[in-house]
N, C-alpha and C positions, 0 to 999 in steps of 0.2 A: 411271077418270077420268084424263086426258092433265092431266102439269102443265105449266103454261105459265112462261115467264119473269116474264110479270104479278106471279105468285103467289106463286114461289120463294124461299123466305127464304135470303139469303146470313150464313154468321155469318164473321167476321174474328174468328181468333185469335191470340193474339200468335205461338205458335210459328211462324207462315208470315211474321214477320218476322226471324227470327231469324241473324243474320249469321254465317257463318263467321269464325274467329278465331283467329290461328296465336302460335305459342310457339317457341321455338329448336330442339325436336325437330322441330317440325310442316315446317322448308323447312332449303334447303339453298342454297348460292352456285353460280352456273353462271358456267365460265370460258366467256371469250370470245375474243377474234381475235388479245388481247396479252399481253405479259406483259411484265413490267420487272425487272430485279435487285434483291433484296433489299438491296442494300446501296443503292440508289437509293430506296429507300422514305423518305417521311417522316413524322414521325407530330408535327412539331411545330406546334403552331399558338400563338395568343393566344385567352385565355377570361377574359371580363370584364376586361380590361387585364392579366391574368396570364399572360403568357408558360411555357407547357406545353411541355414536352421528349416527353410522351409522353400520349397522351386519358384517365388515370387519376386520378378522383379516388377518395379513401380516405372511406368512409361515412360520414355522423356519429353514432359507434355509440361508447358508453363502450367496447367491449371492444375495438374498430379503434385508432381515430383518440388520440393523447394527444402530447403535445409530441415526445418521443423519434422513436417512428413518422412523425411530422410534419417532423423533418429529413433524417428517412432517405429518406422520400417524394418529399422537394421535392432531396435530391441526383441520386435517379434519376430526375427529369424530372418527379415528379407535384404533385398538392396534397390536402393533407388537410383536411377538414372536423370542426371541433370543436363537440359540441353546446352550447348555450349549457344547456340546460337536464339535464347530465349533472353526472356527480361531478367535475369538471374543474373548473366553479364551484363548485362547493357545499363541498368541503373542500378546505384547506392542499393537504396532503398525502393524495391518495385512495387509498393501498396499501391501508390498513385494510379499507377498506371492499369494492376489488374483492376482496382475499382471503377475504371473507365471502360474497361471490356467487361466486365460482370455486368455494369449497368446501360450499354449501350442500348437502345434499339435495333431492334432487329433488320430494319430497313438501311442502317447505320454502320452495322458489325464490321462488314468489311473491313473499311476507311479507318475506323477505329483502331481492327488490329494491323492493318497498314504501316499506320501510323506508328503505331507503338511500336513494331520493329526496325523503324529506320534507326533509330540510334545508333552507333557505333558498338562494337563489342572491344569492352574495354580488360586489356592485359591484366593490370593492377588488381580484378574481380577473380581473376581465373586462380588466386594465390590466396585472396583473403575467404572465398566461397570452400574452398579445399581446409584451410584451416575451421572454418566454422562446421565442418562437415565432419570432421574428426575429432573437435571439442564434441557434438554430439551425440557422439559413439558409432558413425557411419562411416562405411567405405569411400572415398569420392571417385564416382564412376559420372563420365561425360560423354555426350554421345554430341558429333558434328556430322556435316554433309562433308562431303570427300574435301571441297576445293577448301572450305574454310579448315578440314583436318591437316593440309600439309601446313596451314598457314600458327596453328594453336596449337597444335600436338606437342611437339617436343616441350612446349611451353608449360603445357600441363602435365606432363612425366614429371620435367624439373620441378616444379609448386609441390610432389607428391601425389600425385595424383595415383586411382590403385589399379583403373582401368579405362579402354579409351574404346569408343564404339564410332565407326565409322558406317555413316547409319544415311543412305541415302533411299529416295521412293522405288528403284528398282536397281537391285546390285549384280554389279555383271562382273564375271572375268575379265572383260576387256572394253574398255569404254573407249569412244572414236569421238574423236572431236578436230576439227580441223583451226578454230581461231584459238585451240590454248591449250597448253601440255596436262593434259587429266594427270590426277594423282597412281603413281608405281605402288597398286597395293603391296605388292612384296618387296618394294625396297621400302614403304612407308613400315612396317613390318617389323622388319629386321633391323630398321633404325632405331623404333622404339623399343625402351629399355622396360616396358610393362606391354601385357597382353594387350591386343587389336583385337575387337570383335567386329564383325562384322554384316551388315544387314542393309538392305531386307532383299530375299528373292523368295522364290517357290520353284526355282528348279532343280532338279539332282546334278546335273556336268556344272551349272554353274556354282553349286553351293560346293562342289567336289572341287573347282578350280579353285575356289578361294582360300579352300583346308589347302591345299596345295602350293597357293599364297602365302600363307601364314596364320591365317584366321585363326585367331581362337575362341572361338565361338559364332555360332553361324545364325541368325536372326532369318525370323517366317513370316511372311505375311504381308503381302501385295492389296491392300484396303480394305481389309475384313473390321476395322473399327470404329467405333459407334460413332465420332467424330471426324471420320476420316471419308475422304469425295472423291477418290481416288478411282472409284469402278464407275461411277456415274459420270462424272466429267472427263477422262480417259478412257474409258471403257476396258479397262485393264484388270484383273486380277484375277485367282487362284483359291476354290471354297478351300478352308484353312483345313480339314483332317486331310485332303489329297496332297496337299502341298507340304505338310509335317511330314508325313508317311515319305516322299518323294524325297526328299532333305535329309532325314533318319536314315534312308537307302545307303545316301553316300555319304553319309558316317558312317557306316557301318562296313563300306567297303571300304573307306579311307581308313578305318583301323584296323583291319584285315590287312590292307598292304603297306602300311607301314607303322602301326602298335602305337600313332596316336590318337588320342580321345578326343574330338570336338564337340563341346556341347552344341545342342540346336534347343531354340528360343522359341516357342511358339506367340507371336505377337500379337496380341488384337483378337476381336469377335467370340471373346468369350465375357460372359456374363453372371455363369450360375455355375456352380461345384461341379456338377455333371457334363458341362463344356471343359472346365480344365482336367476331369479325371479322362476324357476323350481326348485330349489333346496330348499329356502324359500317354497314354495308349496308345497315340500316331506316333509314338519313339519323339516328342518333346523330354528332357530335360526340367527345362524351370518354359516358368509362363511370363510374358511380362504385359503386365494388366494396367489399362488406363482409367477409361469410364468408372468401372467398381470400385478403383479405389480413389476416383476423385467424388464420389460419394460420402466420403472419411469428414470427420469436423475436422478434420488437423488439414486438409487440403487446401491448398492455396485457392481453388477456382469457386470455393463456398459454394458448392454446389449445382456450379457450370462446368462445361469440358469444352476444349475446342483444338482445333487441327493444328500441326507443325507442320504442315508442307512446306517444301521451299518457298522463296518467294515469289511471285511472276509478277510483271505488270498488267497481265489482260487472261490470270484464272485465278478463281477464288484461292484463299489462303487454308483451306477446312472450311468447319463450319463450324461456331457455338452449339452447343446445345445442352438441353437443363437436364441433372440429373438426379438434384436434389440433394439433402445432406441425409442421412438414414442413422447416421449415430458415427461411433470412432472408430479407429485404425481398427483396434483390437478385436470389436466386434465383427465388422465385417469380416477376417479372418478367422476368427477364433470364436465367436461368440457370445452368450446366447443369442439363437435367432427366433425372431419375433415375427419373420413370414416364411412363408410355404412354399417361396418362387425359386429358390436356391442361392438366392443373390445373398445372405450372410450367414457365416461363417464357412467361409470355403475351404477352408483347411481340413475343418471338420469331416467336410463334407467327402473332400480327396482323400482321408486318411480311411472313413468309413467303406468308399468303393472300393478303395484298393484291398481292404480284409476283406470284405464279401468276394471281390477277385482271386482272393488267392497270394494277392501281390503283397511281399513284405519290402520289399523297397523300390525306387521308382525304374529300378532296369528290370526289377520284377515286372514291373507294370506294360512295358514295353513289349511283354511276350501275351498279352493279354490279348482274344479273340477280338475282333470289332466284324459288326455285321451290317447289312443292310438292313436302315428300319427305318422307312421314313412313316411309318403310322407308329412309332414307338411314343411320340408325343401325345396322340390323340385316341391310340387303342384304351376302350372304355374310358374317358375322359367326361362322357359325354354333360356330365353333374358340374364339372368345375370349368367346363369353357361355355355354358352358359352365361350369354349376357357380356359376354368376351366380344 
């Protein structure tokens, strides 16, 4: 029997919608027609009224970001971000307690940083960490989960505070919750008397609702960081060049139809100069780096890193994990560097790709080719990943 079209059952499955999706291994940057002098390069712009010497911001990660690292940060051009809901609040003095998660066992970790965030977050911190952040020549920027934003926010505009990042594991336009009123991003918005940034997603309609929200400023990155369990135990996320590019989109249409500028944030899963000048080139603005720069001697985690997830009762918190001290702030950005992997002086390193590109400032950088090259890592390689 002849089948006919009539008869033929068509099935649609999902896998024949399935997009391709690139990561910083997966492309490369393709020079073009120009190039400019390095020393012609600029890397500084304004981000939320904050005048940036260079596109770095520092994570809001207990084991990164703490007052010390925050002036060293804001001397060499950056800003750091302090979590509101870290040990920064919560105790006077948190030696104690990073010393008990630096030294935990591994079998232990957990329990440990369990433990260490039940404290209360205490008002009184959120005034005296602001003043000691400004004695040391630093902007005070804070970053909360939504519920605990409506509940500190204002509190920290009043203290002086110079920005406020509303910064939960997946940020949506519109959040449903039936046992409790979620937070009105755009009445929380317009209430504050300083910028809302806003974070983290990877999609374009949603990072375009948020501009549309109020956001100013738009954060990337759904688990792409070295400390962060977020694609493994949710099975959730977005390889960070497709995700920047898709966010970049609607910035780009968001100031086409109405002439304003939202920066976008590429967050997480970069580690070497050649990640962040790809990540700049997916229409990123500034980076904001955890792991690399809790590498720093001035970093509170002495050469551990670990996760800020929210809290759960029954899924891990992050993970710890070591990443060593490699020397100071300045070096790692700025250098000299003493290896070959990309991992210090990244500035350098973004200053030098962008003149071989052509790019003399970072919107310059934005028109820069990216291609597909996932043997870009290992084409003739073959001498230096021996033994690898």
């Amino acid at each position: 029997m002849t089948e006919t079209l009539a008869n033929r059952r068509v099935f649609r499955s999902k896998v024949d919608s399935i997009r391709p999706t690139y990561g910083f291994e997966d492309v490369s940057l393709a020079p073009g027609t120009d190039t400019v002098d390095p020393a012609d390069v600029v890397l500084a712009q304004a981000f939320c009224g904050i005048e940036l010497g260079i596109p770095v911001v520092a994570a809001a990660m207990d084991a990164v970001a703490d007052v010390q690292l925050s002036g060293e940060l804001a001397r060499l051009g950056g800003l750091s971000v302090l979590n509101l809901e870290g040990v920064q609040f919560r105790y006077d003095d948190p030696t104690e307690v990073l010393d008990r998660i630096i030294a935990a066992p591994d079998d232990r970790i957990q329990d440990v940083l369990a433990d260490a965030y039940l404290a209360p977050i205490r008002e009184a911190l959120i005034a005296r960490r602001i003043e000691e952040l400004h004695a040391a020549g630093s902007k005070a920027a804070f970053s909360a989960t939504p519920g605990v934003a409506l509940r500190f926010g204002e509190i920290c505009a009043e203290a002086g505070a110079d920005l406020f990042l509303v910064q939960s594991q997946v940020s949506s336009a519109r959040h449903v919750a039936s046992g409790y009123s979620p937070l009105s991003l755009e009445e929380f918005t317009r209430r504050m008397p300083i910028p809302v940034a806003v974070g983290n997603t990877t999609n374009a309609e949603a990072a375009y609702q948020l501009m549309v929200q109020g956001a100013a400023a738009i954060f990337v990155g759904v688990g792409p960081g070295a400390a962060c369990t977020t694609r493994e135990v949710l099975g959730i996320g977005i390889p960070q060049v497709t995700a920047v590019c898709d966010v970049a989109a609607a910035r780009d249409a968001y100031l086409a139809e109405t002439g304003r500028y939202v920066p976008v944030v590429a967050d997480g899963g970069m580690k070497r100069g050649g990640d962040i000048a790809k990540a700049i080139a997916s229409g990123a603005d500034v980076v904001m780096l955890g792991s690399p720069l809790a590498r720093a001697a001035e970093a509170p985690g002495r050469g551990t890193n670990w996760g800020m997830a929210a809290p759960s009762p029954v899924l891990p918190r992050g993970t710890r994990i070591k990443v060593g001290t490699v020397g100071p702030l300045d070096q790692i950005l700025n250098g000299p560097s003493h290896v070959t992997d990309g991992t210090q002086n990244l500035m350098g390193a973004l200053r030098q790709s962008m003149a071989a590109l052509g790019a003399r400032t970072l919107a310059d950088m934005h028109a820069v080719e990216i291609v597909y090259a996932p043997s870009v890592v290992t084409e003739g390689k073959s001498w230096q990943l021996r033994g690898k």
